[in-house]
N, C-alpha and C positions, 0 to 999 in steps of 0.2 A: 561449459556446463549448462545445461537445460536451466529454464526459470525453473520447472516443479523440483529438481535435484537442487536448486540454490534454497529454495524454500522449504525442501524436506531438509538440509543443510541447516538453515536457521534455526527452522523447529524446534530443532534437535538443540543447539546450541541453548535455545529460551530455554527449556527444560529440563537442562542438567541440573541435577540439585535442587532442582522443584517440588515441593513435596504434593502441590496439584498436580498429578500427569496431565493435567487442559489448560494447565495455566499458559503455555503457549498457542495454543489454538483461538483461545479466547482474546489474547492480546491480540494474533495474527487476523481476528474477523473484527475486535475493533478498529485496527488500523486499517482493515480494508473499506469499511466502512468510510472512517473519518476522512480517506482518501478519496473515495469515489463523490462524497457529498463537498470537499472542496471541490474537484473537479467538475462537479456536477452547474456548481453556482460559477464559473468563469476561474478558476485554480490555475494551474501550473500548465494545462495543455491546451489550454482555449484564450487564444488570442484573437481578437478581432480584427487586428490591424495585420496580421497574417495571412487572415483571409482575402482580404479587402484591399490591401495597399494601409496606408496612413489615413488611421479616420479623424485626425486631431484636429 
């Protein structure tokens, strides 16, 4: 399954029953958000000692 079929996938699931039709879309740009600005400050994909060897 493609990411955009996994995430029109979700969408859909956030929004069954929803009486907001955006109330998924809005979740999906807050999490992308909260995700990009962990990531952004040293998060889950940026390792220094990955790059470098062992900086301890």
């Amino acid at each position: 399954m493609s990411l955009n079929d996994a995430l029109l996938q979700w969408e859909k699931e956030q929004t069954e029953g929803a009486s907001d039709p955006f109330a998924g879309l809005e979740n999906a740009a807050f999490n992308s958000v909260s995700v990009s600005q962990h990531n952004r400050f040293g998060g889950f994909f940026f390792r220094p000692e990955n790059e470098c060897g062992d900086i301890t």
